[in-house]
Every structure is written in C-alpha cells, then in structure tokens.
N, C-alpha and C positions, 0 to 999 in steps of 0.2 A: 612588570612595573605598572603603576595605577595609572589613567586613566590623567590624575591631577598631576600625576609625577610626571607624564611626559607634556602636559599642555602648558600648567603654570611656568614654567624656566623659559619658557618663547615666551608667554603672556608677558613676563615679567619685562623681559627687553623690550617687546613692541613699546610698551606702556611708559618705560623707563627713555623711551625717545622722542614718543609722540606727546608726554608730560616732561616736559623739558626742567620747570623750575625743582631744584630738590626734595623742599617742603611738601611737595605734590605728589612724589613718584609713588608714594606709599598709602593715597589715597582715593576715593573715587568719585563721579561728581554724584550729588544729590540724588540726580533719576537716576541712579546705576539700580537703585532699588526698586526701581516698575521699570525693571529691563527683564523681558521675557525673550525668547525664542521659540517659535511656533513651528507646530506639526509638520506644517506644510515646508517648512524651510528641510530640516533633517527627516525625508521623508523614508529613510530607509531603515531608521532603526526604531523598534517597535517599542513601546510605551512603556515597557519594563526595564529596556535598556535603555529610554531617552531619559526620565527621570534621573536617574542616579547619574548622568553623565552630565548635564545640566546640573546635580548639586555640584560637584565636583568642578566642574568651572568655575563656578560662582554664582551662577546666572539664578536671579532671584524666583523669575517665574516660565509659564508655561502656556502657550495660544492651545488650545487644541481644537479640533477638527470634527466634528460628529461622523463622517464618514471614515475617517482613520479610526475608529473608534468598535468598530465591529466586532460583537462579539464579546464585550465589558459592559457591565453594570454599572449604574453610579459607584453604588459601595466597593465594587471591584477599584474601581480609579482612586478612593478617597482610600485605601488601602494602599494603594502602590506610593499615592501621595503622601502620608503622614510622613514614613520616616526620611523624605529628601527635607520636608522644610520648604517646600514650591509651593508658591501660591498659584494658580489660575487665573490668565491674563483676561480671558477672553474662549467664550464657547463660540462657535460657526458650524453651519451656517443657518438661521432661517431664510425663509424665502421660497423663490418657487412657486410663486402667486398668480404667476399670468396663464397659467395651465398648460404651459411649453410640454410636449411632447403628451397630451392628453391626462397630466397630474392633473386630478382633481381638485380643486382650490381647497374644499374642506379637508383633505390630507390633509395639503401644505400647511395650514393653521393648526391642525394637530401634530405635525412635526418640529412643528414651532414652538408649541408647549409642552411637549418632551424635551425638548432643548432650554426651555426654561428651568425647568424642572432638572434637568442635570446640573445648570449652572447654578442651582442655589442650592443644589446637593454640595459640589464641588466648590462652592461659595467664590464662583467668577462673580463681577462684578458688571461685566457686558457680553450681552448675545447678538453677535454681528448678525447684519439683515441684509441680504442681496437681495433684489426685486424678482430677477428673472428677465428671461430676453422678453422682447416687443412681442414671440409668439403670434406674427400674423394678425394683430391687432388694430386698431391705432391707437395712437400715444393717447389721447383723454382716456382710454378705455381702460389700458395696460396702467396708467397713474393709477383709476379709480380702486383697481383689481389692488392693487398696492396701498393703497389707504385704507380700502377694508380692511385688506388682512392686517396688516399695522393694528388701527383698532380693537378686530380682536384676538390680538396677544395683548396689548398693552396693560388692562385691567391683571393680567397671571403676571405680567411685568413688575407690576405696579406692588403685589403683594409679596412677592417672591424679592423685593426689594432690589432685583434686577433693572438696569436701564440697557435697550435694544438701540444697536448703532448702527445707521441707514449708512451704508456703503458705496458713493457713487465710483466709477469703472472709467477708466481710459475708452473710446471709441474705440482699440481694439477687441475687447473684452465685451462683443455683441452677444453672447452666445450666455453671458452670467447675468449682462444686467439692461436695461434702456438708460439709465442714469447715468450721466457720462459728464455730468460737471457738477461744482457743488453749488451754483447756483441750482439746481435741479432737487437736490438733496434739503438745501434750504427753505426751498418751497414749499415741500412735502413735511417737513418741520413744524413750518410757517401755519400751514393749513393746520393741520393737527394739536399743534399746542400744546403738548402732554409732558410734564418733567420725566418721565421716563424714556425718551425719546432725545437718543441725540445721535451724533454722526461718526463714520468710524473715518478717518483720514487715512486714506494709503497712498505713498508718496509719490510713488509709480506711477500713479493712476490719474496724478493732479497734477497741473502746472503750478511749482513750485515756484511762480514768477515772483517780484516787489510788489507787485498787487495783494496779491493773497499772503504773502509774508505781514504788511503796512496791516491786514486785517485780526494780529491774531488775537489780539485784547478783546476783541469783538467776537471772536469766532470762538473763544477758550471755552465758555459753559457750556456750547454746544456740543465742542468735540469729546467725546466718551472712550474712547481709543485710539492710539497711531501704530501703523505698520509700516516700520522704516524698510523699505529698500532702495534701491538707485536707481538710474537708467538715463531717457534723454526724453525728448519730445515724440520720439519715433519707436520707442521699446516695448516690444510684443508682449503684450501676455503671459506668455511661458520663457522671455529670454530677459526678467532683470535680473540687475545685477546687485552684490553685496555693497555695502556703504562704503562709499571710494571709490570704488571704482565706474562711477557715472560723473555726471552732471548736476545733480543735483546738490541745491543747499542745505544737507541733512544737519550738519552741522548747527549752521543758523536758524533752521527751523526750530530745534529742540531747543536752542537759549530763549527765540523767542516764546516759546510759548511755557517753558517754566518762569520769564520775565512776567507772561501774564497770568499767571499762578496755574497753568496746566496740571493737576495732579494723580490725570490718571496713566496707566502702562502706554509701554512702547514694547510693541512687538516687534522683533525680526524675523518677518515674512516676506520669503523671497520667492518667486514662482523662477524658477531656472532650470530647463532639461539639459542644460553642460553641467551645471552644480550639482542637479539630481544624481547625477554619476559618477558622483566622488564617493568613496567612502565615508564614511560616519566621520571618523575620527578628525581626515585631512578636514572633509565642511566645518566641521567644529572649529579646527584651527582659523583658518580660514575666516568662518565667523568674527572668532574673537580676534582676531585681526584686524577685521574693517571697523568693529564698535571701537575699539582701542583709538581709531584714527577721528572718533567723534569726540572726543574727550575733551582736545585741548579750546577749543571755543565753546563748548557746552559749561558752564559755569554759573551754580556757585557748587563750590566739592564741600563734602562733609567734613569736618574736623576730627 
C-alpha cells in the first residue's frame, strides 16, 4: 500500500473533525501552500525518500539543512526535486562567525556563499543565519563578528535574489547562537538596513506572549520565514514538541500574521530526541496530525 494510501484516510478524519463546518472539510486554509516540513524535523529519512513522501502528503514544500545534505550537488537536489512539485522553503544554516571552536571567520563567509548559491540553484527564497555562540568573547565583539559577516553575504544575497533570515535562540540554545530575543535580532536589522536582510521566527525560541503577538503588522516585512513548533517557557533545545501539544499560540500566531499579509513559508521544525525516534512513517502521521489541529482558527481557506 502507498504511502498516501495509508496517511490520507487518518488525515481525512483528523481534518474532518478539527474543520468542523462542512463547506470546509474538503478544503484548506490559504498558507497550507507555504506549508513546508523541514529536514531537521523527519531526520531519518534521507532525501530521496523525504521528497516523494512529503508530495504524497500534500505538503507543498521543503526546509532543508546544508549539513543533512552531504554528499549531493545542487543539480543532484534539483533532480530529486523536479518530479515531487516541492518547492524549497528555506536553505540552513549560515553562520558560524564568532570563530567558535577555532573556525576561521573567512570560512564561515565562504560557507555562507555556498549556501547562497545552493539556494538560488534550488530557488529557496531564504538562507537562515545563526550567529554562533558568544565563543569566549564579549558581546560588542561577538555582535561586531556578526555584522561583518552579514555584510559580506549580503551584496551574493542581494544578487542571487535571496533574503538571509537572522535567527534569534531561546537562552537554552547557548551553544548555536548569542541572540536570544528578537529585540536582539532587531537591532542587528536596525543597524544594517539592507532589504535582503530579515528575521527567521521560530516559535520555540520566542515568547509567544500579547506583546509580540499586538506587534505583528509591525513585525511582518521583517519576518522572511516561520518554524512552527511548540513547547513552553522552559522547553530545551532538543525536547520541542509538535503543534498541540504545548503551550503555545500557533494557532493565533499564523492568523495573525496572514491578517497582516505575512506571505512567506511556515516551516515545521521540530528539534525532538523522543520524536527523532520514531519511525518516518508514524512522525509523519503524527505531523500531519498536529498541522490539522492549526486549521480551525488559521483563516481565510481557499475556495
């Protein structure tokens, strides 16, 4: 049996009870179409098999990972991609800029434009940017290190018709980044000033409070991509969880920010070592499980 043959018949019910009016059951909301699921979420099945499992669901597009990536060429990926019909939500990661672990900075800036450069092979639209940790620094230093390297990608950004999405991190997430609120991220923004240059929201990572919600008409140019996962105020690093099953208002986030014309992907990127260890098939389910349970306040659905 296919793959859709055993997913859709569950999808169908979830769908069919978490859209309750009947006009609706048979339809999907607007963003279902920059609804990706990323690398990092289904990290067990390797890129020949995530593809065609991903068309087969439905799911429109695809995060991917430069380090899952070993071992394939652009032309290799844009091969495997043609016949699903996935687009590319999102290439990760650049960064790496504070010379953590003795990486040379001019690497990190030339791995930054291979990463460019893949993503407008594979015709992504954003190249997430994590800073890198504090690396024994202090913080003006470790910002400074970050604003150069920013600058020079920006100009391969800029041409490559790419926009780079500065990433700030939960305070557990020492080890990825210094940036740890999006005031932080805004700054860095702020200072810079470049239209190629905006922020990647991951929901995980931000407090999801009425402050930052009250902001998003304000906040919508800037943001360049979302990675919905779940969790709390206290959720590690490597333990969030799928949509639903937290705390968060994913729900109301994504109405707000298609209210204030948000239109670029939503990735689902879940960092999970209980999830890591499922099978392909069950995460999958699972998956489209928890998106199913975003639907009914995510609103307007396509006709």
């Amino acid at each position: 049996m296919s793959l859709s043959r055993r997913w859709f018949p569950w999808w169908g019910r979830a769908r069919q009870e978490a859209v309750a009016p009947a006009e609706l059951r048979s339809r999907r909301p607007s963003w279902w179409s920059r609804l990706a699921i990323h690398q990092n979420t289904l990290v067990r099945a390797p890129l020949e098999l995530l593809l065609p499992a991903l068309q087969e669901a439905g799911i429109a597009g695809v995060g991917l990972w430069a380090d899952r990536l070993a071992g394939w060429t652009p032309q290799e990926i844009v091969r495997e991609l043609l016949p699903t019909g996935l687009k590319v939500s999102s290439v990760g990661a650049v960064g790496g800029f504070t010379r953590h672990h003795g990486y040379p900075f001019d690497n990190a800036v030339q791995d930054g434009l291979d990463r460019i450069e893949l993503a407008q092979i594979v015709r992504a639209p954003v190249v997430r940017v994590i800073s890198g940790p504090i690396a024994g620094h202090i913080h003006k230093h470790a910002r400074r290190l970050l604003i150069d390297g920013l600058q020079a990608l920006l100009p391969a950004a800029q041409t490559a018709g790419v926009r780079l999405a500065l990433q700030p991190m939960s305070p557990q997430a020492v080890e990825w980044t210094f940036l740890h609120t999006l005031e932080a991220a805004e700054s860095v923004l702020t200072e810079i000033n470049h239209p190629s240059l905006g922020i990647s929201l991951g929901t995980a990572h931000l407090p999801l409070n009425p402050k930052l919600l009250s902001r998003l008409t304000e906040l919508a140019p800037w943001i360049a991509s979302v990675q919905l996962a779940d969790g709390d105020s206290q959720t590690e690093t490597y333990n969030q969880r799928l949509p639903s099953a937290g705390q968060l208002p994913l729900a109301e986030l994504i109405a707000g920010l298609e209210s204030a014309q948000y239109r670029g992907w939503y990735e689902l990127e879940v960092w999970s070592r209980d999830l890591w260890k499922l099978d392909t098939e069950t995460l999958m389910r699972r998956c489209l499980e928890s998106l199913g349970c975003l639907v009914p306040a995510s609103t307007p659905v396509d006709v």
